[in-house]
N, CA, C and O of each residue as an XYZ file, in Angstrom:
812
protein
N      17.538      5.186     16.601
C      16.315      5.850     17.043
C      15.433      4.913     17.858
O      14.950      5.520     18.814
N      15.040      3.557     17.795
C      14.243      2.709     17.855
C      15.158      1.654     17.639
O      15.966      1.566     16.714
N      14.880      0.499     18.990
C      15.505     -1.244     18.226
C      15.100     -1.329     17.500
O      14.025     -0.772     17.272
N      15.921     -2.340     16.399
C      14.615     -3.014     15.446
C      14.787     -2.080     14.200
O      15.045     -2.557     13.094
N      14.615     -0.542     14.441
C      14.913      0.060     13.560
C      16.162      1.288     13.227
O      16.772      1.863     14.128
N      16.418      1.579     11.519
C      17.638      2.165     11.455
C      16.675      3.222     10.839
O      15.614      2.870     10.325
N      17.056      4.489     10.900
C      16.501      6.025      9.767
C      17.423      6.049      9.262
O      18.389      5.907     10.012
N      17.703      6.206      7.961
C      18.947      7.080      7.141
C      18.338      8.284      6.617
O      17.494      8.256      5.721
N      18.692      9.172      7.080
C      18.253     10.667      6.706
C      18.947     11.673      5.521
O      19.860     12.408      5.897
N      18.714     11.696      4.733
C      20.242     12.599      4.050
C      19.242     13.651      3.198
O      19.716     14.173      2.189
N      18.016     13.932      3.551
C      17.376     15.458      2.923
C      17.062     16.161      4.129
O      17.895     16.043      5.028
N      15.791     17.046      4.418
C      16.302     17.967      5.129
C      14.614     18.366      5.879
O      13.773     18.332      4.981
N      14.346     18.516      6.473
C      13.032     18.642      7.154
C      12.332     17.802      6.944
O      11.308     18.103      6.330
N      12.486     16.697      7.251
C      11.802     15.481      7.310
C      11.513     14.949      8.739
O      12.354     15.014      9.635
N       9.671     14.160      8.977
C       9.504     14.073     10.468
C       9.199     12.962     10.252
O       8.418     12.564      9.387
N      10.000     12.137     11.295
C       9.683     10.508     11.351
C       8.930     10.697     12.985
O       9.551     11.339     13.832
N       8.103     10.327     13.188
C       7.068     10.270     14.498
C       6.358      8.725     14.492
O       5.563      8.131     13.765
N       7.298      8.355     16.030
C       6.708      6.964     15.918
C       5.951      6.851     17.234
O       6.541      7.538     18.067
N       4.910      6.275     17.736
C       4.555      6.022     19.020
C       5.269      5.139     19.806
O       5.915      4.104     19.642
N       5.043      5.662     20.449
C       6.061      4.809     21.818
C       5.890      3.512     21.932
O       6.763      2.886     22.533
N       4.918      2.912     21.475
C       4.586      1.306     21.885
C       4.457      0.718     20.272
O       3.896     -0.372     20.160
N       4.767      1.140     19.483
C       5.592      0.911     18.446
C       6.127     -0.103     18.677
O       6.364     -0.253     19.876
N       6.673     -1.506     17.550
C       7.624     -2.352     17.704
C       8.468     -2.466     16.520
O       7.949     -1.857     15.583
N       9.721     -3.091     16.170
C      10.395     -2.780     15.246
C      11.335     -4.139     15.373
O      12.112     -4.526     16.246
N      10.820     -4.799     13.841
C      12.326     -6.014     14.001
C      12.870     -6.064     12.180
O      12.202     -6.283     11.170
N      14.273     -5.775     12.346
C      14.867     -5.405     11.278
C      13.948     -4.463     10.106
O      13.407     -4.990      9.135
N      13.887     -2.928     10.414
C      13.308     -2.817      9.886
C      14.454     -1.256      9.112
O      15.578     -1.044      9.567
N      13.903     -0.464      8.064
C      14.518      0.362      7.629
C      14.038      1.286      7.285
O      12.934      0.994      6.826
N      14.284      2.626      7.212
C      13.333      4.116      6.627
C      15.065      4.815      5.978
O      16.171      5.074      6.454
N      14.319      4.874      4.547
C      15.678      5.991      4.058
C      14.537      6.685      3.639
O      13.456      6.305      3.189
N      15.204      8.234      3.986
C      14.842      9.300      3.171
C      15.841     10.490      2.952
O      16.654     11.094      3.652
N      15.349     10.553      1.499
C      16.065     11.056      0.546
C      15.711     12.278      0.230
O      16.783     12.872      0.115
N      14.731     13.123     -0.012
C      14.236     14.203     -0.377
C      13.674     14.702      0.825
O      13.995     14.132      1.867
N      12.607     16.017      0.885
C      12.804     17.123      1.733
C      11.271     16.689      2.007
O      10.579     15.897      1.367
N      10.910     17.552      3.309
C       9.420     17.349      3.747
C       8.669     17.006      3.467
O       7.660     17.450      2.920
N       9.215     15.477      4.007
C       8.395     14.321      3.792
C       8.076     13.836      5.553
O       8.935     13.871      6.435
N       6.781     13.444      5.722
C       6.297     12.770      7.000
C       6.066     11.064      7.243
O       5.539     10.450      6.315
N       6.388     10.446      8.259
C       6.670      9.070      8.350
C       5.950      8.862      9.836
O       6.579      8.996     10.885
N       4.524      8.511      9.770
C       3.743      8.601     11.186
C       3.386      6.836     11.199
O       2.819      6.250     10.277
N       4.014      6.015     12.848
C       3.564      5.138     12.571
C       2.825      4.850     14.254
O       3.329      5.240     15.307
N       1.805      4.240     14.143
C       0.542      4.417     14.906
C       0.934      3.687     16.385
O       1.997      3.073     16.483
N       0.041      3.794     17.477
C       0.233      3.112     18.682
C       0.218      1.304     18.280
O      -0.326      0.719     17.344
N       0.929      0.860     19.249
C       0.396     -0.714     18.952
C       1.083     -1.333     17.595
O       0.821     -2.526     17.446
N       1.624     -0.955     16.931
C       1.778     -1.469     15.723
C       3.115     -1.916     15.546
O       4.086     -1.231     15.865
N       3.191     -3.126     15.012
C       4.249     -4.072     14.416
C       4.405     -4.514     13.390
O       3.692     -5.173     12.633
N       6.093     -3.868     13.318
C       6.049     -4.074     11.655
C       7.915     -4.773     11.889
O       8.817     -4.615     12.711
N       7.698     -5.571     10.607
C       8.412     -6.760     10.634
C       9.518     -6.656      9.302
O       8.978     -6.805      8.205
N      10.876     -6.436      9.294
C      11.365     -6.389      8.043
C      10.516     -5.508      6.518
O      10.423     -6.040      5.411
N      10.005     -4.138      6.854
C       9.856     -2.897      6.343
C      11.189     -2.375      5.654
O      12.240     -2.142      6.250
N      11.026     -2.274      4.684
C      11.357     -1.018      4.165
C      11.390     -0.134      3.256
O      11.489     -0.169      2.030
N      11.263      0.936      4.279
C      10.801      2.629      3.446
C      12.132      3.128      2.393
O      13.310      3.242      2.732
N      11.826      3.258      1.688
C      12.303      4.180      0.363
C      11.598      5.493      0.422
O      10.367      5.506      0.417
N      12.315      6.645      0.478
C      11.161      7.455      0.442
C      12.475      8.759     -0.293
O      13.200      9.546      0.314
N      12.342      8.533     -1.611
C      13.415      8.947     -2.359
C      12.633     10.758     -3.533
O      13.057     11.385     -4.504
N      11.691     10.839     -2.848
C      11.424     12.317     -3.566
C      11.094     13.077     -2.325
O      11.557     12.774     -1.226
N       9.993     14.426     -2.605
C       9.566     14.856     -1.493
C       8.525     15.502     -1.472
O       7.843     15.793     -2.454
N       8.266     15.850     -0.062
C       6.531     16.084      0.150
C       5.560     15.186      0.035
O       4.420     15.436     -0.357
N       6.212     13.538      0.553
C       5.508     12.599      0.386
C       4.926     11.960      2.098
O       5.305     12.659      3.037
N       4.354     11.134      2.338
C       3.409     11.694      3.608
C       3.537      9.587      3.625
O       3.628      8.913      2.600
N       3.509      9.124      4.803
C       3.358      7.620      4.811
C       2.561      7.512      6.465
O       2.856      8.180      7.456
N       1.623      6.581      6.358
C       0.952      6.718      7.538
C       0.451      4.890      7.666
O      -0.245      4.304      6.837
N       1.009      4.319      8.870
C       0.795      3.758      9.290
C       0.091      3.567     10.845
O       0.564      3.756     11.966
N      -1.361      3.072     10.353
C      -2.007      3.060     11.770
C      -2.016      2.105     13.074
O      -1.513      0.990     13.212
N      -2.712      2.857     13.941
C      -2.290      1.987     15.137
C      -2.773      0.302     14.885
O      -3.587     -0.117     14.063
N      -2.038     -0.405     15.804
C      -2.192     -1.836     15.978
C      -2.319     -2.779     14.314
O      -2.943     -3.800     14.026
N      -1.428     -1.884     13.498
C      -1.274     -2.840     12.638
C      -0.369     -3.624     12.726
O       0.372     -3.567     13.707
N      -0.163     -4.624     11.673
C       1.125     -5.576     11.150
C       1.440     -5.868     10.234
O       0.730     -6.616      9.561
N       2.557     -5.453      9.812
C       3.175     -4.695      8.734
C       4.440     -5.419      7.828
O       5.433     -4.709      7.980
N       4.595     -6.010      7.379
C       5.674     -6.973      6.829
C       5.410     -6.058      5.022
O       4.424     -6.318      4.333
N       6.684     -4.865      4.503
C       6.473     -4.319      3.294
C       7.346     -3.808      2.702
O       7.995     -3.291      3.612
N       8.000     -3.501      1.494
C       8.415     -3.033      1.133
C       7.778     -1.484      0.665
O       6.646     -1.488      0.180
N       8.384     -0.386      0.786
C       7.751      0.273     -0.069
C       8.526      1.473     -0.809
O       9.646      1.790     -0.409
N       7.992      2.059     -1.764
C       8.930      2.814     -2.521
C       7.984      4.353     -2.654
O       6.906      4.514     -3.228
N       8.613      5.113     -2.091
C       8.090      6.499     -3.085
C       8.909      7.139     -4.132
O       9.935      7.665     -3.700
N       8.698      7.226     -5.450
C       9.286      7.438     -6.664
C       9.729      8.997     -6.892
O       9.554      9.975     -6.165
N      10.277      8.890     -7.988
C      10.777     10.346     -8.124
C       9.645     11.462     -8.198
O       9.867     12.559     -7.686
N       8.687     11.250     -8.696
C       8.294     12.742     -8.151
C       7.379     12.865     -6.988
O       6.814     11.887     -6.499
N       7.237     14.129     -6.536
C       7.186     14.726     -5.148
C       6.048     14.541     -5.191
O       5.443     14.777     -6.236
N       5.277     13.972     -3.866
C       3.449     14.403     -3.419
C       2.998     12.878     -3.285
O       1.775     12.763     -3.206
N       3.669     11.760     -3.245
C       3.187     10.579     -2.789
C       2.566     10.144     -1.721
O       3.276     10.231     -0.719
N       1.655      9.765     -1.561
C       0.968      9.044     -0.191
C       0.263      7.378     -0.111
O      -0.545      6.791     -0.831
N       0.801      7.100      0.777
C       0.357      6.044      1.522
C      -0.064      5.688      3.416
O       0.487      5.550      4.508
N      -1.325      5.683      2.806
C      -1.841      5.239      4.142
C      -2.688      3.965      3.982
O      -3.552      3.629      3.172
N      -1.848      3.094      5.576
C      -2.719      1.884      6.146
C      -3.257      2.286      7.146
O      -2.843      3.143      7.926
N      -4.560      1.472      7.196
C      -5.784      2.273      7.893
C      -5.504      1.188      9.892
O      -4.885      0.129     10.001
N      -5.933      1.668     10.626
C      -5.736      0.795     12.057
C      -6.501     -0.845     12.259
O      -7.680     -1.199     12.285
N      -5.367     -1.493     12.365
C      -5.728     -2.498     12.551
C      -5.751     -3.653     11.761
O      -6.298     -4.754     11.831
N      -4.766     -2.906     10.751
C      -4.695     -3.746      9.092
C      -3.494     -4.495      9.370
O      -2.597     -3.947     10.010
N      -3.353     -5.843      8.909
C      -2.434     -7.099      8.420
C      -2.139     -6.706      7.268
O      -3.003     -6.344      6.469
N      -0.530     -6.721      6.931
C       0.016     -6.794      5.888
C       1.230     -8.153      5.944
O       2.336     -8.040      6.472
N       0.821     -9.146      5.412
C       2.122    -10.435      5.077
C       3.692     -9.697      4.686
O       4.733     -9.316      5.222
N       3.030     -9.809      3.379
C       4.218     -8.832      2.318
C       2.925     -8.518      1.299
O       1.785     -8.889      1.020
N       4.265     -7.282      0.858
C       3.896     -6.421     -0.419
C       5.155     -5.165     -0.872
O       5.932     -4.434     -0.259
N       5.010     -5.278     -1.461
C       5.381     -4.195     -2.293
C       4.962     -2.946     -3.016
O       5.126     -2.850     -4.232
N       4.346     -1.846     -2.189
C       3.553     -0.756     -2.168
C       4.682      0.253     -3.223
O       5.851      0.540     -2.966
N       3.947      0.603     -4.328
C       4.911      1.606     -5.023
C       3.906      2.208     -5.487
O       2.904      1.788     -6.065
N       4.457      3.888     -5.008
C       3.986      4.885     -5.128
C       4.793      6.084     -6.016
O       5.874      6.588     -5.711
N       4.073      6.356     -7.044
C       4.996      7.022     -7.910
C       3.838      8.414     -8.603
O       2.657      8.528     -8.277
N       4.569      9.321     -9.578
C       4.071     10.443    -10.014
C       3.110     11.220     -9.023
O       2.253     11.907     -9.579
N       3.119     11.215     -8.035
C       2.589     12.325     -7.044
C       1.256     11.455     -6.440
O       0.428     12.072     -5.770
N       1.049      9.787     -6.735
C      -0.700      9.409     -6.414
C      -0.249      8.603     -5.139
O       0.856      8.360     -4.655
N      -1.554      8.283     -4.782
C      -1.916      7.573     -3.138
C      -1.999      6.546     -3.656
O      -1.888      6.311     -4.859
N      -2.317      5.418     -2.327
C      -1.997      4.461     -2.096
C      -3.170      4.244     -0.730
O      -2.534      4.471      0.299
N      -4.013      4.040     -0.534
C      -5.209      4.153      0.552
C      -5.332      2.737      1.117
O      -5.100      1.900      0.245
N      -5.541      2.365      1.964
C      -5.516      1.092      2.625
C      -6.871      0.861      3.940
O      -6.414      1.095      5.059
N      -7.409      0.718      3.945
C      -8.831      0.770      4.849
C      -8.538      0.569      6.445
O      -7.471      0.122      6.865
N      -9.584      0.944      7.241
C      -9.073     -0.130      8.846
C      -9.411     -1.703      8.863
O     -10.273     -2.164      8.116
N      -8.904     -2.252      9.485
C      -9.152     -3.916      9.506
C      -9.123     -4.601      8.143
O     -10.144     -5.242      7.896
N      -8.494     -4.603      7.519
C      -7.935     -4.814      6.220
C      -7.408     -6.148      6.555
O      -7.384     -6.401      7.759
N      -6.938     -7.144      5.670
C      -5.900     -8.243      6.028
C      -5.270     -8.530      4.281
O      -5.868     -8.990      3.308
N      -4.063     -8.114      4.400
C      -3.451     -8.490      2.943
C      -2.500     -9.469      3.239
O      -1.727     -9.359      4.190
N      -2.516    -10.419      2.478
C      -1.664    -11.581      2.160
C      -0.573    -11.502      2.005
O      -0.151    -10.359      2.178
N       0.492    -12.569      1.613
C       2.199    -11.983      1.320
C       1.998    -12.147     -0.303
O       0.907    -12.287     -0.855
N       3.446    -12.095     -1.039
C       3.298    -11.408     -1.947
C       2.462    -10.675     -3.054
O       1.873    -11.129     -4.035
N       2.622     -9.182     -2.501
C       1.452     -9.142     -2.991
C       2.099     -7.587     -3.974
O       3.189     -7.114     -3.653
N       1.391     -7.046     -4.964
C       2.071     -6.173     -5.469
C       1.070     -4.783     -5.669
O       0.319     -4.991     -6.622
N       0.877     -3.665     -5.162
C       0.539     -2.614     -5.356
C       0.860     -1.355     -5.509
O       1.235     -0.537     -4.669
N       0.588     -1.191     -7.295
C       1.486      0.220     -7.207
C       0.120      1.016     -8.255
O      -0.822      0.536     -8.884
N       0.654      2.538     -8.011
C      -0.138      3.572     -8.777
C       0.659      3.870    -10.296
O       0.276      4.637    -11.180
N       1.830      3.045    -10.287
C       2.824      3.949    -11.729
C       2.970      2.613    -12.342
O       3.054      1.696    -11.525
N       3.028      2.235    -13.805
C       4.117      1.231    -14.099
C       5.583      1.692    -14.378
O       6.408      1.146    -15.109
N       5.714      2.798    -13.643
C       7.240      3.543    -13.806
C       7.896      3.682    -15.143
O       9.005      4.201    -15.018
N       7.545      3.355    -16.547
C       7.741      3.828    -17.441
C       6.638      3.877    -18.629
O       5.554      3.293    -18.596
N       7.054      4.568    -19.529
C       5.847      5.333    -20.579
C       6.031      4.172    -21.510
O       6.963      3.608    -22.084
N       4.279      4.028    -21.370
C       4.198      3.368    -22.849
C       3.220      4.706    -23.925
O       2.155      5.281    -23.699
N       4.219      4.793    -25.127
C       3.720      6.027    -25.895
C       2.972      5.222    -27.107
O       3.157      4.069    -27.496
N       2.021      6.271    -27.590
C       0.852      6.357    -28.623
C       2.211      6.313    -30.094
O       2.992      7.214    -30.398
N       2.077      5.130    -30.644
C       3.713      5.494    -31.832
C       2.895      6.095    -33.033
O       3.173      5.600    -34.125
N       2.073      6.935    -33.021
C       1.578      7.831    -34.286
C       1.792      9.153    -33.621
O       2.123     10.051    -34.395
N       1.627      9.615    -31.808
C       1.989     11.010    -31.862
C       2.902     11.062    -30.859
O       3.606     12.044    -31.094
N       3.334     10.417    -29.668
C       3.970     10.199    -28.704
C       2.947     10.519    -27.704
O       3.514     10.129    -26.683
N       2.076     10.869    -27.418
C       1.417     11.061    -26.295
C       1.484      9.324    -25.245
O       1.297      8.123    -25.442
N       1.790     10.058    -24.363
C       1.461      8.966    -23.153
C       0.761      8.444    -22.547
O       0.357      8.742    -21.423
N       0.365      7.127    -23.525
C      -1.200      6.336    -22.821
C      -1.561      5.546    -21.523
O      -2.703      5.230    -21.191
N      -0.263      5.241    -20.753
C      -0.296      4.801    -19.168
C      -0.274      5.683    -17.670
O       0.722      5.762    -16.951
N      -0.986      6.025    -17.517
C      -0.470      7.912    -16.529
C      -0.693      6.821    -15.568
O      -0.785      5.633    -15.876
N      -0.774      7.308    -14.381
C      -0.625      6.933    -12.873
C      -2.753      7.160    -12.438
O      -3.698      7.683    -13.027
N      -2.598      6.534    -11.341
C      -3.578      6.876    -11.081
C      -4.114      6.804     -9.562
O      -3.762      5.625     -9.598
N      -4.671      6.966     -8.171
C      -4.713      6.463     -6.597
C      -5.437      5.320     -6.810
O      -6.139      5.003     -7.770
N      -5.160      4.702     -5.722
C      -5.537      3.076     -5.626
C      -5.888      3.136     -4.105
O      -5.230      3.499     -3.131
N      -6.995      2.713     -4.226
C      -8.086      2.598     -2.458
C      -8.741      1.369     -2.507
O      -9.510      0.913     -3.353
N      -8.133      0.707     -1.019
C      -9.020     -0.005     -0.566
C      -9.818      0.187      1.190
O      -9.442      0.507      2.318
N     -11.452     -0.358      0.318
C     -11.902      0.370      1.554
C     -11.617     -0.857      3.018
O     -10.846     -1.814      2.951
N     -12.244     -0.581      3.925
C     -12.035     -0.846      5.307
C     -12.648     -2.685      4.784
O     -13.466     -3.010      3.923
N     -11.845     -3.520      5.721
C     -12.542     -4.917      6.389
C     -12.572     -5.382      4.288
O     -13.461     -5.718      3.506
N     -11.550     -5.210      4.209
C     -11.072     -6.085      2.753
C      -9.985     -6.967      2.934
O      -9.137     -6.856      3.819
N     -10.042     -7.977      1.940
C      -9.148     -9.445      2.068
C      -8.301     -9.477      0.883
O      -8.663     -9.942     -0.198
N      -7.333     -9.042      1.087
C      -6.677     -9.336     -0.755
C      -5.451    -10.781     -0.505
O      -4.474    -10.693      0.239
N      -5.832    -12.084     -1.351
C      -5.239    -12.787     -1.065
C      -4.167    -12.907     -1.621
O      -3.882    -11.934     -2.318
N      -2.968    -14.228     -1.596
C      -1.701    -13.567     -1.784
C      -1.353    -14.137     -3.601
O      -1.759    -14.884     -4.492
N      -0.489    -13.304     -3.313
C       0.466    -13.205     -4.873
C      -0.942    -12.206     -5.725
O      -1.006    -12.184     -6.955
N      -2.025    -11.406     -4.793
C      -2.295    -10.377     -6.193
C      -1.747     -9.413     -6.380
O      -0.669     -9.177     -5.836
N      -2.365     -8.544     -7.240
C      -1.598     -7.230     -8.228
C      -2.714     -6.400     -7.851
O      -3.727     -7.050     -8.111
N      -2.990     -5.391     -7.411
C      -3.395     -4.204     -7.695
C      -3.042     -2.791     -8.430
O      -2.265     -2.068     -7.806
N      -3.353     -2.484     -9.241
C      -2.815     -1.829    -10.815
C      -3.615     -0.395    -10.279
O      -4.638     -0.134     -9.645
N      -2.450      0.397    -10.963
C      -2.962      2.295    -11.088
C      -4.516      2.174    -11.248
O      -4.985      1.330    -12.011
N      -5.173      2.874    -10.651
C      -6.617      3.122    -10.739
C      -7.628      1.886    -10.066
O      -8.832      1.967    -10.311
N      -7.196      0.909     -9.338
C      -8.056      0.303     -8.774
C      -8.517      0.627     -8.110
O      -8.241      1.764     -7.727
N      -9.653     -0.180     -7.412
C     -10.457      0.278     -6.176
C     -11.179     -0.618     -5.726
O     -11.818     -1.101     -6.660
N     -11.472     -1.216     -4.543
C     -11.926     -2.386     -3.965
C     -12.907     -1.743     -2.299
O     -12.597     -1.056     -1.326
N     -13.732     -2.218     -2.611
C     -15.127     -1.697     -1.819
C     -15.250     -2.363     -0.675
O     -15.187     -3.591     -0.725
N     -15.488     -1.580      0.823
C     -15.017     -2.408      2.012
C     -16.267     -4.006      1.922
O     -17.203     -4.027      1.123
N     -16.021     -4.965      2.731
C     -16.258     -5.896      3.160
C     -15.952     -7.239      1.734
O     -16.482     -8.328      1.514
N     -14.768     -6.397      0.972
C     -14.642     -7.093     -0.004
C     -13.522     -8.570     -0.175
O     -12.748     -8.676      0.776
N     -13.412     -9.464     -1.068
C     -12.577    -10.585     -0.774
C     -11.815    -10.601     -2.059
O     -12.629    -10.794     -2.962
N     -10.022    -10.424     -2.754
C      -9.577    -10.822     -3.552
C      -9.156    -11.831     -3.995
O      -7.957    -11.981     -3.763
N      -9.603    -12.587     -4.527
C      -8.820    -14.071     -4.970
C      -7.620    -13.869     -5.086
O      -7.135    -12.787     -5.415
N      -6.808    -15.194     -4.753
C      -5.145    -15.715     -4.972
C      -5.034    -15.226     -6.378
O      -5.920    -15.419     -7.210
N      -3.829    -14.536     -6.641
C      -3.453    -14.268     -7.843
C      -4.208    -13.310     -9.205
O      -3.943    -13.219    -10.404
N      -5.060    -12.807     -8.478
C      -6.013    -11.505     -9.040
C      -5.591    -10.765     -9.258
O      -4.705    -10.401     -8.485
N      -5.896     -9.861    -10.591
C      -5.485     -8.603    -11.158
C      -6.073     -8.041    -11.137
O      -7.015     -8.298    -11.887
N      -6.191     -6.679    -10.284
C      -7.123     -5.689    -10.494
C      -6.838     -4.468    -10.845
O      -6.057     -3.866    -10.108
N      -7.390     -3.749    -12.073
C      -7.017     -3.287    -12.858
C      -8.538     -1.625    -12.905
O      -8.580     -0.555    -13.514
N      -9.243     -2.147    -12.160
C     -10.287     -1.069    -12.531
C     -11.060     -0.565    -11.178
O     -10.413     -0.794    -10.156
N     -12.291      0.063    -10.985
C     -12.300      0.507    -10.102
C     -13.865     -0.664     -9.683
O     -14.675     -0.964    -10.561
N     -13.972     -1.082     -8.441
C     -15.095     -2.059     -7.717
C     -16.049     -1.453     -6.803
O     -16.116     -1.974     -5.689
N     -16.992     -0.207     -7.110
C     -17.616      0.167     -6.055
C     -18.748     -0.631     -5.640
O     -19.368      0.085     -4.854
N     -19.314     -1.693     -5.752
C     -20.069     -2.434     -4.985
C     -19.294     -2.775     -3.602
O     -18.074     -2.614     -3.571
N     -19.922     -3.200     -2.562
C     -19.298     -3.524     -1.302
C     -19.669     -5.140     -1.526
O     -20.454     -5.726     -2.272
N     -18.517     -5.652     -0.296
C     -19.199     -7.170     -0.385
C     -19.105     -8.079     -1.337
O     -20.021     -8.901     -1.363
N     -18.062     -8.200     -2.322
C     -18.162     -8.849     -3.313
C     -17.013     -9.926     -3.476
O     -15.914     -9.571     -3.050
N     -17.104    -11.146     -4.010
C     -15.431    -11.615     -4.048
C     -15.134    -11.427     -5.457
O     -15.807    -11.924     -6.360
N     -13.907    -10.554     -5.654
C     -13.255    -10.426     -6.931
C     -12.088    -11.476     -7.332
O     -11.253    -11.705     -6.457
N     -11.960    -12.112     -8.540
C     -11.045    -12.928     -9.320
C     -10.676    -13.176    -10.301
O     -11.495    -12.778    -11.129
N      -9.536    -13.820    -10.929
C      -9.094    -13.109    -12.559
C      -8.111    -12.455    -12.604
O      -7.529    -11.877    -11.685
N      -7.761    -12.535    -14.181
C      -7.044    -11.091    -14.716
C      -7.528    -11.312    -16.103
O      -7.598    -12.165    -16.989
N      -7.919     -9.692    -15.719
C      -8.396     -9.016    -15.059
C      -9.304     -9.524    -14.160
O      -9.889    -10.600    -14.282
N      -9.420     -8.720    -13.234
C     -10.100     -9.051    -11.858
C     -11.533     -8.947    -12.416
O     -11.720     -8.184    -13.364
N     -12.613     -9.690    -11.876
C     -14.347     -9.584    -12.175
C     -15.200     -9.611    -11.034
O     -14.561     -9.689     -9.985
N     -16.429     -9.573    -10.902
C     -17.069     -9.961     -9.302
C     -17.423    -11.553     -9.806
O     -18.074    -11.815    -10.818
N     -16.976    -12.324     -9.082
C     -17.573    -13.598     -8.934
C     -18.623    -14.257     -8.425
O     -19.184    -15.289     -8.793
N     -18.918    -13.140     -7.060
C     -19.762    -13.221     -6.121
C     -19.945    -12.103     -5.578
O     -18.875    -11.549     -5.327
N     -21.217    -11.287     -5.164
C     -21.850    -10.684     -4.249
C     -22.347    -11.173     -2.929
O     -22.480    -12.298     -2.447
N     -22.549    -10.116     -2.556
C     -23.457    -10.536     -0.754
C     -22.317    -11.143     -0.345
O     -22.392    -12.340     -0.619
N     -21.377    -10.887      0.143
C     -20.721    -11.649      1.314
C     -19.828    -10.692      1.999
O     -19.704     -9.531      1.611
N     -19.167    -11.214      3.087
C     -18.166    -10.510      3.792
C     -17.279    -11.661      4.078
O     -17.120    -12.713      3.459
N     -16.560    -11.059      5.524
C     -15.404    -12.783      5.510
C     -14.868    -12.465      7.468
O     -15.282    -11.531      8.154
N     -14.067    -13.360      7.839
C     -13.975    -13.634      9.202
C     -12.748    -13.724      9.323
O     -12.458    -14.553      8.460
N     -11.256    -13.238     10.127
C      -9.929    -13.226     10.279
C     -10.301    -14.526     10.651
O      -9.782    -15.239      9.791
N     -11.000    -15.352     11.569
C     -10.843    -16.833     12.684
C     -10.501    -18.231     11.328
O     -11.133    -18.450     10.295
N      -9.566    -18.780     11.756
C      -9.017    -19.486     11.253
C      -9.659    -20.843     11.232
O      -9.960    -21.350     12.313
N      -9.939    -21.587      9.929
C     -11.052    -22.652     10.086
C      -9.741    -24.418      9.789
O      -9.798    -25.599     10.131
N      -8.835    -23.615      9.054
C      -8.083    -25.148      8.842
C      -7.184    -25.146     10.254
O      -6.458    -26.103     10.524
């Protein structure tokens, strides 16, 4: 379809729509299940990707003039979404999207390499007095002009407030609606308020 990139298709009304000025180096899209959408934006480069997209009616949106270095997974059940917002840096990560939740990513974003964000821990941890299931899934948003540095975790139900900064190796586990803050830990905490941060490189 594209240098750079391979589709493996084997479900059935599925739309991969890429812009023309698109770039692609070793990169991969399988999909597996039925009407599912794969939109990736003008300008944008993405680097050793790849899509899993193994249920259906799941939706992936990558915006223009990003850069994209990811793994990602959509899980068995149907209604997953992920969107990176225009203009966002991704190193690496590992985006997993599971039980039907999102995955939100802001514009001008810059995420670090290894980094891990998912909405499921893909299996049940049960209540052992009735079986009820105390880990459900939950969407995970980050807003616009956020820094998550590398090797963190972002956990089902987080949320990180634009002009925000994640410390190296942070767990975030809950939801951060203040803007402007640097979060660190595990669990993740505010360390600092009032600030924002600058892509320009000082070392």
């Amino acid at each position: 379809m594209r240098e750079g990139l391979i589709v493996r298709d084997t479900g059935g009304q599925n739309n991969v729509r890429l812009a023309p000025s698109a770039r692609f180096t070793n990169c991969e899209i399988v999909l597996a299940g039925n009407g599912n959408c794969v939109s990736i934006g003008a300008g944008a480069v993405l680097s050793g990707l790849r899509l899993q997209v193994l249920s259906g009616a799941n939706r992936v949106e990558i915006g223009d003039r990003c850069r994209v270095t990811a793994s990602v997974i959509m899980k068995l059940v149907d209604g997953n979404a992920l969107r990176i917002g225009q203009g966002t840096s991704v190193g690496s990560c590992n985006f997993i999207c599971g039980e039907g939740r999102s995955i939100i990513v802001g514009d001008d974003c810059m995420l670090a390499w290894g980094l891990e964000i998912r909405t499921t821990d893909s299996h049940a941890i049960l209540d052992a007095r009735n079986g009820d299931r105390i880990n459900s899934a939950d969407d995970i948003v980050i807003g616009d002009h956020v820094w998550v540095g590398a090797h963190a975790t972002l956990l089902k139900g987080a949320s990180v407030a634009r002009d925000s900064v994640v410390a190296m190796r942070s767990v975030v586990t809950t939801k951060f609606d203040e803007a402007g803050v640097v979060l660190g830990g595990s669990p993740a905490r505010v360390l600092r308020s009032g600030v924002t941060w600058d892509r320009k490189l000082l070392g």
